[in-house]
N, C-alpha and C positions, 0 to 999 in steps of 0.2 A: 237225210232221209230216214224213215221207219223204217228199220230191221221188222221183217213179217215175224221174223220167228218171237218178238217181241209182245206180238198184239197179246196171244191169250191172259200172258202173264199181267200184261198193261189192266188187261180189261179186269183180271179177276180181282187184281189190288186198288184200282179205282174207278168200279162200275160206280160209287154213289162220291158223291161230296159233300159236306156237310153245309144244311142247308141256313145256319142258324146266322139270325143279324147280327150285326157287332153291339154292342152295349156291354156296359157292368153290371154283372150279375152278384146277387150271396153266394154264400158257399158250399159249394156243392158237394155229393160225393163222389168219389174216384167212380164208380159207375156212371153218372153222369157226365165225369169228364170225361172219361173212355167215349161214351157216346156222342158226345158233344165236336171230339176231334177227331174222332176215327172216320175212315170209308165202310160203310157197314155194306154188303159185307166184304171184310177184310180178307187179309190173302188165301188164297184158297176156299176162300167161302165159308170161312170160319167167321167167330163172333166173340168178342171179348164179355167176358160176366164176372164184375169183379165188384166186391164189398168193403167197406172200410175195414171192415175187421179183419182181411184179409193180407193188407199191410198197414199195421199199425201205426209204426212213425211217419209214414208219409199223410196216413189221416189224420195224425193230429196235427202235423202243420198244416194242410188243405185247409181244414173246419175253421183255421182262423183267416184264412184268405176271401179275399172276395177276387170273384172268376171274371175275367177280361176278353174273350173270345177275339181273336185277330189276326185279319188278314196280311197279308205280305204287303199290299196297298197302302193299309192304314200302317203299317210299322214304319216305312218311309215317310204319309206325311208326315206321321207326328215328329219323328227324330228329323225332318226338315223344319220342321218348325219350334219344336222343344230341346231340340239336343245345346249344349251349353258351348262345347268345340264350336259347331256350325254357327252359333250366338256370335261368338268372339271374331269369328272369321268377318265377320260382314258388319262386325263394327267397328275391326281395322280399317275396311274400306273406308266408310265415313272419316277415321281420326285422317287417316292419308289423306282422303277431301279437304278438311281444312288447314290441314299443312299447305298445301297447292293452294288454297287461297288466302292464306296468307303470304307465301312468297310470290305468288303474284300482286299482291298489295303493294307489296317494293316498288311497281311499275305505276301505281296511282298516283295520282297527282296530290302534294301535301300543298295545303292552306296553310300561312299564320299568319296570325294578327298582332301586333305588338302595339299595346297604346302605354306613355309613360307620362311622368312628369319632371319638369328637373325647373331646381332656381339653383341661381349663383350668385352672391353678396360678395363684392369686392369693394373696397375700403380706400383702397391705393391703387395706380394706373403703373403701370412700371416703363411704360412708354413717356417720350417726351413731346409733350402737346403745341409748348411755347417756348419761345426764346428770347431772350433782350438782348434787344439792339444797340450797337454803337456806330457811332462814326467816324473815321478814318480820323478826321482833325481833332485831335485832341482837348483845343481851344472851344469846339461846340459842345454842349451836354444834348443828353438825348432828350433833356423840356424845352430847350429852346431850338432844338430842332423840328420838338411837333411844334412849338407856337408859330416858327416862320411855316409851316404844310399848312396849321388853322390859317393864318392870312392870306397865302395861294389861295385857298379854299373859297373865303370872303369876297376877293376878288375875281373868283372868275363867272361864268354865267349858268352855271351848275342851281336849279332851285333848290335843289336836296342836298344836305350835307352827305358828305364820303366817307365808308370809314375803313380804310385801310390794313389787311390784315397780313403776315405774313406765317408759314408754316414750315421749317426746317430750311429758313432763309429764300422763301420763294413768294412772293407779290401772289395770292389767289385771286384778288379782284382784278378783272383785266382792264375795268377805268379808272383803277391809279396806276398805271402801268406807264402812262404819257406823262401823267402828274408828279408822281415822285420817286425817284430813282438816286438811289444810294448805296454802297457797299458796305456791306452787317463784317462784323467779329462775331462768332458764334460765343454767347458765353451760357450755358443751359440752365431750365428755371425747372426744374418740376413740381406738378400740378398734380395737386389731387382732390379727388371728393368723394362720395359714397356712390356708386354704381350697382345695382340691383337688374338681375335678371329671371326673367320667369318663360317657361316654355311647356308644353304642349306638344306631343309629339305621336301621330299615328302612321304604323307603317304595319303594310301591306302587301305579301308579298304569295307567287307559286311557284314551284316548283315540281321539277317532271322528270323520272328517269326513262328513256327509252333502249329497246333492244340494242343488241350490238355496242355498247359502252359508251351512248349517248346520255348528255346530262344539259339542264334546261332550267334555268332562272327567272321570273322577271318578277318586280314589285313595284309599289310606288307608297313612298314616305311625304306624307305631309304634319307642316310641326307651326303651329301660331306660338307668335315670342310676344312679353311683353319688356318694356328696359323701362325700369325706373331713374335716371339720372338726374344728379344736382348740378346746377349751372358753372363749368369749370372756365376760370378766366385763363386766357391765352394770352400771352404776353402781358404786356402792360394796358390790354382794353379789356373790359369787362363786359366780353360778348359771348354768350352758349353758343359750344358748335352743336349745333344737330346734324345727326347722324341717320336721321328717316324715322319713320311712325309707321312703316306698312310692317303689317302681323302675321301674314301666312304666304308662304311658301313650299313647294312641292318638288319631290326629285321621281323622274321615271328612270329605272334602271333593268337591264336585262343583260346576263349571259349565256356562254354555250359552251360546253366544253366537246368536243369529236375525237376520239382517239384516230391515230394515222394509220392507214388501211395496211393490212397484211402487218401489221405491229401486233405488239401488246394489247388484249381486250377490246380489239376490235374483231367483229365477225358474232354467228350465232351462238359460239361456244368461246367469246372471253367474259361476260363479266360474269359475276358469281350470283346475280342474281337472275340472269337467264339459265344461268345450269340450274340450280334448284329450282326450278319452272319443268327444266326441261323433264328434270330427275324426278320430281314430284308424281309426273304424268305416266311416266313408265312405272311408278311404283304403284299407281295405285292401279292401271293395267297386272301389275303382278300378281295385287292382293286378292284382284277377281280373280286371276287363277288359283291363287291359295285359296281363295272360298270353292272354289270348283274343287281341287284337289281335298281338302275338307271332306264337303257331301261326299263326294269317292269314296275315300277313308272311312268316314261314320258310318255309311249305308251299306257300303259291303262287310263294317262289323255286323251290322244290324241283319243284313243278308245272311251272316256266317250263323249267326247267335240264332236267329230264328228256325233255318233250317236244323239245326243243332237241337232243338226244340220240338221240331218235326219227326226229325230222326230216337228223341229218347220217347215221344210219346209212342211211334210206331213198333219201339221195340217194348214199349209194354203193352202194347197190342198183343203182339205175338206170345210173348213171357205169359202174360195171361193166360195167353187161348189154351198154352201148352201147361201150365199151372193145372187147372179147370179138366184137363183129360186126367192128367196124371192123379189130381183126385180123385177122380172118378178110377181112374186104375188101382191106384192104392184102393180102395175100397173096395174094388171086387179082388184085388190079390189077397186083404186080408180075411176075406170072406172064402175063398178057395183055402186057402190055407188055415183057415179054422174046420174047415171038414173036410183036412189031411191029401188036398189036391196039388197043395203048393210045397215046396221045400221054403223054410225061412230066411233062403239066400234070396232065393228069387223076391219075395216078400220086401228085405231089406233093401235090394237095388229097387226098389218101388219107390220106397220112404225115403232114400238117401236121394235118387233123384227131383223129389217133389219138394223135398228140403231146399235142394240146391235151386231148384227154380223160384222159391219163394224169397229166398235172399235175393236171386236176380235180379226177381222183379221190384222189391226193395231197394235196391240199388239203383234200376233204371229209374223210380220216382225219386229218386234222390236225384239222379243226374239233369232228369225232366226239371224238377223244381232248380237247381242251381241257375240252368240254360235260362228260366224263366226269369231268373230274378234279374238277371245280369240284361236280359233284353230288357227290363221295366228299367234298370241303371239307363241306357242308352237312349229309351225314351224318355226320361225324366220324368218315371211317372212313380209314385207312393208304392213301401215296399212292401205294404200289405196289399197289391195284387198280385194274381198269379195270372200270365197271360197263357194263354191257350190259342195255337192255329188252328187256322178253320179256312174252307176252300184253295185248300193248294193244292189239289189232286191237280188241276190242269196243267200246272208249270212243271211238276214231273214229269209226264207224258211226253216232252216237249224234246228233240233233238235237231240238231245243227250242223252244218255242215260250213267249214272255210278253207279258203286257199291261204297258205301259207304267207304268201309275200304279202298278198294285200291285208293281212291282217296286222303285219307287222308293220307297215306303211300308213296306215291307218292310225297305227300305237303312235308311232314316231311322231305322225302330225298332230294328233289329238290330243296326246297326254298332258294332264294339267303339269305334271311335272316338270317336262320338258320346256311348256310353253313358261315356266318360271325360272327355268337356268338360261333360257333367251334372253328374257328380260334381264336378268343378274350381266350377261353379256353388254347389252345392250347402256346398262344404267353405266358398267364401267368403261364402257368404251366413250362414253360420254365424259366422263372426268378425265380419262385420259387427254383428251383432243383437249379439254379446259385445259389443265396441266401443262399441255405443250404449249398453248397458248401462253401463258405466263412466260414463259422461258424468254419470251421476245423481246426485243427491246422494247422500254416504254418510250411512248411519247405519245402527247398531247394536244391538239390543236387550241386553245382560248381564244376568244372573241367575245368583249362586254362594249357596251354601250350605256351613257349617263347622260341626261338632260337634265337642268336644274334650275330652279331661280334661288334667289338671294333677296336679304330683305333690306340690306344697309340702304340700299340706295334705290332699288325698285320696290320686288314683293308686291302684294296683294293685299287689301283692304277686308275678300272675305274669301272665303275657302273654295266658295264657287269659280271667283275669279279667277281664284288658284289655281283649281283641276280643271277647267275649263281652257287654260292657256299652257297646260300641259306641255303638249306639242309646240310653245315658242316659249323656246326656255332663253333665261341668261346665258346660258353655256353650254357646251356641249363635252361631251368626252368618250373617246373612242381607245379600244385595246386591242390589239391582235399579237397574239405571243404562241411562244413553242413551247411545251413544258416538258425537257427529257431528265428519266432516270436511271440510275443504272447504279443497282446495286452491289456489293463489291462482293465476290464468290457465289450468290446468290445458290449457297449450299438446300437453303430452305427448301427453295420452290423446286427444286434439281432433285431433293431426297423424296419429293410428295410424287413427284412424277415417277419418278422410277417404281413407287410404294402404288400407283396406280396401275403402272402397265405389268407388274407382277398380279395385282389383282384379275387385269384383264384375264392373261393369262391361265388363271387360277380358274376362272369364270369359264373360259372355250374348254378346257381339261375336262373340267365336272359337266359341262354338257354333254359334249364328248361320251363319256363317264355312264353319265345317264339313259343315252339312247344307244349305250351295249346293253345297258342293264335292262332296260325297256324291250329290245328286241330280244334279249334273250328268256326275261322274262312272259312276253309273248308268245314265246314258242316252247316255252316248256307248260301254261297252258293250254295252247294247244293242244299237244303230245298228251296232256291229260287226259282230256275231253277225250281224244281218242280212246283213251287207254279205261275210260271211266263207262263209254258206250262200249268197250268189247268186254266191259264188268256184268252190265247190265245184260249183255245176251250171253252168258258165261254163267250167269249166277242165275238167270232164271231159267234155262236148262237144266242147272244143277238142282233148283227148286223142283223144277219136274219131277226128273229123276226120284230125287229125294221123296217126295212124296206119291211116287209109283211104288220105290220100294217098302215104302212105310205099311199104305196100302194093300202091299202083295204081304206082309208081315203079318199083318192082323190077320190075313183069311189063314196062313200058316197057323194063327197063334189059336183060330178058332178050333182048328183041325189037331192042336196038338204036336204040333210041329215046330216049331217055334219057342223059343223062352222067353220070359220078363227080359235078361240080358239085354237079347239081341234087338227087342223091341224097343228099351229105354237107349241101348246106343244106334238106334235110325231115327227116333225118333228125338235125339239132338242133334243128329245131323242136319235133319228138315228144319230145326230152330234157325242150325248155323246156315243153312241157305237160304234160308226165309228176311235171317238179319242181314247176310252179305247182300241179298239183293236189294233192299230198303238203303243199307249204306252206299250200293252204285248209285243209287236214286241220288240218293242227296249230294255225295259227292260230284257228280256230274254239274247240279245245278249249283251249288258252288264254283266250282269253276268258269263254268258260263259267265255268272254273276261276276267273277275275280277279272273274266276277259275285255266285259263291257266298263269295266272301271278301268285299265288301261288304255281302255279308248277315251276315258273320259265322260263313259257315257252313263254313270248314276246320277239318279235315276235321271225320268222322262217319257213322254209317249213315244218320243223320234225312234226310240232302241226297241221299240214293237216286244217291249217288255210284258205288258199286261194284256195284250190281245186277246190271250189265252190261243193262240193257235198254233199247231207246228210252223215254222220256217225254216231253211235252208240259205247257208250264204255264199255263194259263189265268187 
């Protein structure tokens, strides 16, 4: 609520606000900056008149500047959108972005393609193809055994000759099987010729990992052969085995791997490519709060810097007003005192005091311009301007009122801070439960399956026929297995876990940590604000005061009553109350400003920042 005893003062120090747009301006002179930034008229109804010439070093830095006129509004957008911190922060966010979609890429499905070629040129068979025959008796050779088979032959009613073949002692035609029967000696022959192969080979396969430590196979290889062979004789007839002419064949294959439930990397937190999913996501949840805690950080420099800006121009406000008499008094004291009305003491406390204020006020254009530079640093703007506030009379005028708990309740939930030691919590408690996962025993489920054809003896004439018959293969082939490990001390994964759950740890502590330091924090600005509003009706009572007795001084000093003394030490009092009450101002809305950044709340409209109205918060 407004303290009434506050109104006159409120009113006298900001019946006006300065009306001027923003833009960049040339350079102006300190007289127009005075005017440009001041509440005219200023406290007490006084009025600043000041010339370059008046303080020299600060004009000649001025005249090289170009004037920036600025709102408290426009200082926030621009260091929202120019500050280089705030830059960085919110393009962490994005680099976390693709971190996350990249370790969710783990989880897409990989294509390949493999097409090759292969030949093989073999010269020699290392295999034995044929074998000569003999026969038990001795007395028969093996020609006069085939000429009595040729006469068999002759003689029976067979139209087509026969020809008889055997392979590793075994009759293959089964109609000589009734015809000639006889007991072999193995005695071995090998065969050889030049053997030529050529192939063709495409395989095609996908692959899938899914959540919980699931893993996913299938493909399909198709490969056209060609075989160049020379006619190899088999035993004692000079007959080609052929071995088939079909050229393409295709295999389907697919497996699965499932890790076993309540084991090793199974569940939401065993493989390692769902924790960095999971980690990814929490982190870049964090990073938005580091961008929030950021703007926080930036704005309430920018908040601190600008009122600091506020605060040096208003005290050359004053330093001036009080300059400007003091001239005017030095110049009737050394006018009294040239026609012997004054003693040279009185004279010199004139001159010693206006001295002193003219350094002050030299000094406060010094501290004005420093404030100014260091706010254009934070706006990232060219250090040839010099920024000047303009319309913050209203956010002075401005008090508030909180209850203690809920402000602190408030801090606790809100704080970017806090909401970033959550997360820290949160990322390690994650790796832990991965961690402990590991510990378990491993084990594996597998199950593959294989369909295939073959070319020796079936195979396919063209590729269509091939893939087309897919599904009725030569063969088939089926796997179902357990795959367990168990590694021996498994010190590794036992040292990470522990090195995790210390982390956790480490993580609940500094939360912990935080939200003393946040609550306490919160209520030591509160107790400010308090302390800054019993400044403000303290110090402009004193203001009163001050400038009653100043007042009641001068009609003393007309009447002769009175000395230079007594008048240059009231009238630094009213200086020193004029500043104390300009520094409750600003330090009050400093603090305000420090409160709503513990809430989390720079800037935005939601914190009924710029309304320009008093509120209360209960």
């Amino acid at each position: 609520m407004i303290n009434k005893n506050l109104i006159l003062p409120f009113f006298c120090l900001f019946l006006y606000t300065c009306p001027h747009a923003i833009h960049l301006s040339e350079a102006l002179t300190i007289s127009e900056i005075l005017e440009m930034t001041g509440d005219d008229p200023i406290i007490g109804g006084l009025t600043a008149h000041a010339d370059a010439s008046d303080v020299p070093g600060a004009a000649e830095y001025i005249k090289h500047k170009k004037v920036l006129p600025m709102t408290l509004e426009s200082a926030y957008s621009r260091a929202m959108e120019e500050n280089y911190t705030i830059k960085i922060a919110r393009e962490n966010i994005h680099i976390l972005e693709s971190e996350l979609d990249l370790s969710k890429h783990a989880f897409s499905p990989t294509l390949n393609l493999t097409v090759g070629y292969f030949k093989s040129n073999s010269y020699e068979r290392s295999e034995y193809i044929g074998r000569e025959r003999e026969v038990e008796d001795d007395d028969v050779t093996v020609d006069e055994e085939f000429e009595e088979f040729e006469e068999l032959l002759e003689d029976s009613d067979f139209s087509d000759p026969i020809t008889c073949i055997t392979i590793d002692d075994i009759l293959i035609n089964p109609e000589c099987m009734d015809l000639y029967s006889t007991e072999y000696s193995v005695e071995e022959e090998f065969a050889s010729g030049e053997s030529v192969l050529k192939e063709w080979y495409f395989d095609f396969d996908i692959s899938k990992r899914f959540s919980w430590g699931i893993t996913a196979n299938a493909g399909i290889f198709s490969s056209y052969r060609i075989r160049e062979n020379e006619s190899v004789a088999i035993s004692s007839f000079e007959v080609a085995l052929d071995m088939g002419n079909k050229h393409w064949k295709s295999i389907l294959s697919g497996d699965i791997s499932v890790p076993i439930p309540l084991l090793k990397d199974f569940g939401p937190y065993g493989s390692t490519q769902s924790i960095n999913v999971l980690v990814g996501e929490v982190r870049i949840s964090r990073s938005k709060w580091e961008l929030k805690r950021q703007i926080n950080a930036v704005l309430r420099e920018v908040d601190n810097t600008y009122w600091e800006v506020v605060r040096s121009i208003k005290q050359i406000h004053i330093i001036a007003e009080h300059r400007g008499s003091f001239e005017r008094m030095a110049e009737h004291s050394k006018h009294l005192y040239d026609i012997g009305q004054r003693t040279e003491y009185g004279k010199l406390q004139v001159e010693a005091e206006l001295e002193n204020l003219r350094d002050n006020e030299e000094i406060a254009w010094n501290v004005f311009i420093k404030n100014s530079n260091k706010l254009s640093d934070l706006l990232n703007l060219e250090r040839n301007v010099l920024i000047t506030p303009v319309k913050y009379g209203d956010y002075l005028n401005e008090q508030f009122a909180f209850v203690l708990n809920q402000a602190i309740s408030k801090a606790i939930d809100e704080n970017p801070e806090l909401k970033m030691s959550k997360a820290d919590i949160k990322i390690n408690d994650i790796l832990v439960k991965h961690k402990k996962n590991q510990l378990r025993p491993d084990m594996d489920l597998t199950a593959s399956i294989e369909m295939g054809q073959t070319y020796d003896i079936y195979g396919y004439d063209t590729f269509e026929e091939s893939l087309s018959n897919i599904f009725d293969p030569d063969y088939r082939n089926y796997f179902v297995g357990f795959t367990f490990k168990l590694p021996l001390t498994n010190l590794k994964v036992r040292s990470s876990y522990k090195q995790s759950a210390l982390s956790l740890s480490q993580a609940r502590n500094s939360h912990t940590t935080n939200e003393n330091r946040v609550s306490a924090e919160t209520g030591d600005l509160l107790s400010m604000m308090t302390t800054a509003r019993a400044r403000i009706t303290l110090s402009g009572e004193n203001m009163e005061l001050a400038e009653m007795v100043y007042k009641l001084l001068l009609k003393l000093r007309a009447v002769e009553l009175a000395d230079e003394f007594k008048i240059v030490t009231k009238y630094r009092d009213l200086l020193t109350a004029r500043s104390s009450f300009i520094d409750a101002l600003i330090d009050y809305r400093k603090t305000y400003a420090g409160l709503l950044s513990m809430w989390g709340g720079l800037p935005g409209p939601e914190n009924d920042y710029f309304n320009g109205k008093s509120r209360e918060r209960e």
